[in-house]
KEGU-792597 format. One record per residue (C-alpha): residue in three letters; z, y negated, x. Coordinates in pm, whole numbers, plus 50000, padded with zeros to 5 digits. Layout:
KEGU-792597
@res ALA; c3 Z; c2 Y; c1 X
...
//
This chain:
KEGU-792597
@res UNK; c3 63136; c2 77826; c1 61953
@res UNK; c3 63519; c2 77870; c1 62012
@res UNK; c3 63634; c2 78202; c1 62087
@res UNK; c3 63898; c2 78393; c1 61837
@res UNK; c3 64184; c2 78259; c1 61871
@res UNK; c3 64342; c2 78620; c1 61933
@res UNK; c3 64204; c2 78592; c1 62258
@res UNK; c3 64541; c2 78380; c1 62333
@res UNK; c3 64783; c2 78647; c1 62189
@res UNK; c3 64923; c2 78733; c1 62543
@res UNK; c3 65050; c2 78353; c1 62536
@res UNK; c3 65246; c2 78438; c1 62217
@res UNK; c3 65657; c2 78399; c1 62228
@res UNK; c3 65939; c2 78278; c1 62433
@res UNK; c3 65924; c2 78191; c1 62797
@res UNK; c3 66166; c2 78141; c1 63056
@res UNK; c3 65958; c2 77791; c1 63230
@res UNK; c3 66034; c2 77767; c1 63621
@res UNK; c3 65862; c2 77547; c1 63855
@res UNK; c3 65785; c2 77293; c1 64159
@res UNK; c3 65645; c2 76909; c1 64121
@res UNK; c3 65464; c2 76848; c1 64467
@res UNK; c3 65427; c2 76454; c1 64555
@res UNK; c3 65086; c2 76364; c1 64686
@res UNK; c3 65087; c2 76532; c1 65026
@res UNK; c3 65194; c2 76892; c1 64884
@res UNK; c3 65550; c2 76864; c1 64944
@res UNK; c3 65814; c2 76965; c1 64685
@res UNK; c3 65924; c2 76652; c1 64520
@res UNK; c3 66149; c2 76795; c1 64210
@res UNK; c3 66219; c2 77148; c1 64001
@res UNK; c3 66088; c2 77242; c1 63666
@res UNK; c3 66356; c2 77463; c1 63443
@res UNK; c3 66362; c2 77523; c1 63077
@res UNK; c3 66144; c2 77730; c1 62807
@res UNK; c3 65836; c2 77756; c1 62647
@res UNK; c3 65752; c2 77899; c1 62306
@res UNK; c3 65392; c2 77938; c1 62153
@res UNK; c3 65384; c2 78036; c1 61791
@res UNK; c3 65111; c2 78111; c1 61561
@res UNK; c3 65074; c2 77862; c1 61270
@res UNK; c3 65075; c2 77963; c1 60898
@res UNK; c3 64710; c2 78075; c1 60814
@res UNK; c3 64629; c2 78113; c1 61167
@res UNK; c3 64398; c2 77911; c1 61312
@res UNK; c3 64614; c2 77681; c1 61528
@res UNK; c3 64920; c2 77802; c1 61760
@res UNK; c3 65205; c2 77562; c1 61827
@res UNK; c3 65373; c2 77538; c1 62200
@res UNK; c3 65662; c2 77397; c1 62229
@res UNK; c3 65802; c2 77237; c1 62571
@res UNK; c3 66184; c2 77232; c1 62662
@res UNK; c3 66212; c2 77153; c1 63051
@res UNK; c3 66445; c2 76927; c1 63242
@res UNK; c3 66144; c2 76797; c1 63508
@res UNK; c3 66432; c2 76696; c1 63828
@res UNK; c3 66742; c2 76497; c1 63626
@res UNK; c3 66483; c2 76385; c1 63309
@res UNK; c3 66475; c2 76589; c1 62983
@res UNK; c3 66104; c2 76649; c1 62868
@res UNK; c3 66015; c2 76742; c1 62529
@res UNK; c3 65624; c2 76850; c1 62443
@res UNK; c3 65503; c2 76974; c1 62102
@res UNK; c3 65119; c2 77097; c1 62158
@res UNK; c3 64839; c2 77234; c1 61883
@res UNK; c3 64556; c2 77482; c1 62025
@res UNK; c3 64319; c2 77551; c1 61791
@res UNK; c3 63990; c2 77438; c1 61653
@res UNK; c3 63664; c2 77377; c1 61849
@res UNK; c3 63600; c2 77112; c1 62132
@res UNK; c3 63261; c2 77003; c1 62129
@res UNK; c3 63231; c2 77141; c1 62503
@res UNK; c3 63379; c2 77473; c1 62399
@res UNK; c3 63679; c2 77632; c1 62391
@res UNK; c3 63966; c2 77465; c1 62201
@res UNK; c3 64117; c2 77153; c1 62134
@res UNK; c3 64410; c2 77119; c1 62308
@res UNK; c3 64673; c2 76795; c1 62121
@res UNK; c3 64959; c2 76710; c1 62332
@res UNK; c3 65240; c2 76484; c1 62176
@res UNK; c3 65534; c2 76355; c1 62417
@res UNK; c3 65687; c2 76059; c1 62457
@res UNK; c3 65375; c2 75871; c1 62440
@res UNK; c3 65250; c2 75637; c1 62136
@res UNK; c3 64936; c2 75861; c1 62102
@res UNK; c3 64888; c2 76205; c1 62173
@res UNK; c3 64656; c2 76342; c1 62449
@res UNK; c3 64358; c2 76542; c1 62411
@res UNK; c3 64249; c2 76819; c1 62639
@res UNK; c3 64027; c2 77164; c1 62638
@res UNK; c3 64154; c2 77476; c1 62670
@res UNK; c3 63905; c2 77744; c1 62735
@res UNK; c3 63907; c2 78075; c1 62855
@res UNK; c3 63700; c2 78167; c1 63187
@res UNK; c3 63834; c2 78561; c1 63187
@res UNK; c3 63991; c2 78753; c1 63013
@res UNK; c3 64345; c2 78623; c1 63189
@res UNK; c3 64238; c2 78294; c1 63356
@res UNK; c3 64235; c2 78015; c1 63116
@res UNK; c3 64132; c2 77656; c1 63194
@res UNK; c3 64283; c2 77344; c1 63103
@res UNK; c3 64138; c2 76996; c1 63130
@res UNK; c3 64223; c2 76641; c1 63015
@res UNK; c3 64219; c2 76306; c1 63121
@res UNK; c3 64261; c2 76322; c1 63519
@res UNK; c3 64461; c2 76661; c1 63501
@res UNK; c3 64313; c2 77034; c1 63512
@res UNK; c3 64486; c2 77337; c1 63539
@res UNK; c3 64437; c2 77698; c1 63580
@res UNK; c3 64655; c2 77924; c1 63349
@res UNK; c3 64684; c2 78277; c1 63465
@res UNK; c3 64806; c2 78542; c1 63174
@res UNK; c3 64772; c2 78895; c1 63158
@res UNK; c3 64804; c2 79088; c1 62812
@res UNK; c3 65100; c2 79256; c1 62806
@res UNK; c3 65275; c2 79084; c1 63098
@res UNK; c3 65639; c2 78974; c1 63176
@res UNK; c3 65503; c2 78691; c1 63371
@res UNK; c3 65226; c2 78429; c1 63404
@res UNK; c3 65148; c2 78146; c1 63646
@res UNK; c3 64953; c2 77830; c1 63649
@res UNK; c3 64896; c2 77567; c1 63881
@res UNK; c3 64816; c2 77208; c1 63798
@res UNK; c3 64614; c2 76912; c1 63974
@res UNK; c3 64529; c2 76569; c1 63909
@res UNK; c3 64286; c2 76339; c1 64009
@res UNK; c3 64322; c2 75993; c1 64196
@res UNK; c3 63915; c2 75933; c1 64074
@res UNK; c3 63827; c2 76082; c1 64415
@res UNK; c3 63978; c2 76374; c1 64466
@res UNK; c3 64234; c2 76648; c1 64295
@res UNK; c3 64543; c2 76759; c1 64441
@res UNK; c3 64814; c2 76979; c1 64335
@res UNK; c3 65082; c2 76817; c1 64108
@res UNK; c3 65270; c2 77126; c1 63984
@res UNK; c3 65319; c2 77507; c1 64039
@res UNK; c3 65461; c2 77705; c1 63745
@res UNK; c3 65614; c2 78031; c1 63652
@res UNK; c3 65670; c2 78169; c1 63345
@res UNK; c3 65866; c2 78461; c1 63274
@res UNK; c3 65897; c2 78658; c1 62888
@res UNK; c3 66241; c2 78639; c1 62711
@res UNK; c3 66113; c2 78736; c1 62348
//
């Protein structure tokens, strides 16, 4: 069964998005700066996030949808970019401020804490062997 949704109110409003993009033996490889926003949807039972970073020199644009149930629980996760069809992942929550993110050859591990100024998350992928760090994030409330 997916939990409430309202278990993802701490994620609500505008971010300040800071970060690091490791290459594949750890080392910093580019910054992360921009904003995120998550929003509740009308009726509320899906929350929007919006992406505005600049990942190095490129511009990145990412509209999300959380909501619904994925058939190995938690939430369906729809990511549209850039790409011709959007991705797919699972958000689910482990704690009660560690939530868990997985897709195709990515995870990540969201940190959030009701009430806070700030959350963290880190972010891996996989070569099919083995998962290594891809990105460290900060995110800091404006709104």
């Amino acid at each position: 069964m997916t939990p409430p949704l309202s278990l993802l109110d701490p994620l609500l409003g505008r971010w300040r998005s800071s970060g690091t993009v490791l290459d594949s033996h750890g080392r910093p490889d580019s910054e992360i700066s921009g904003t995120d926003t998550y929003s509740v949807l009308p009726g509320g039972q899906w929350i929007t996030h919006d992406v505005d970073v600049v990942v190095g020199a490129q511009h990145t644009l990412v509209h999300e949808l959380i909501g619904g149930s994925h058939p190995d629980g938690g939430w369906l996760m729809y990511a549209f970019d850039d790409s011709a069809e959007p991705g797919l992942m699972r958000l689910s929550m482990h704690d009660s401020d560690l939530l868990f993110l997985a897709g195709d050859g990515i995870r990540s591990w969201f940190h959030m804490r009701a009430g806070a100024d700030h959350m963290t998350a880190r972010w891996e992928r996989s070569d099919g062997n083995s998962w290594t760090t891809w990105m460290t994030m900060r995110f800091d409330r404006l709104e």
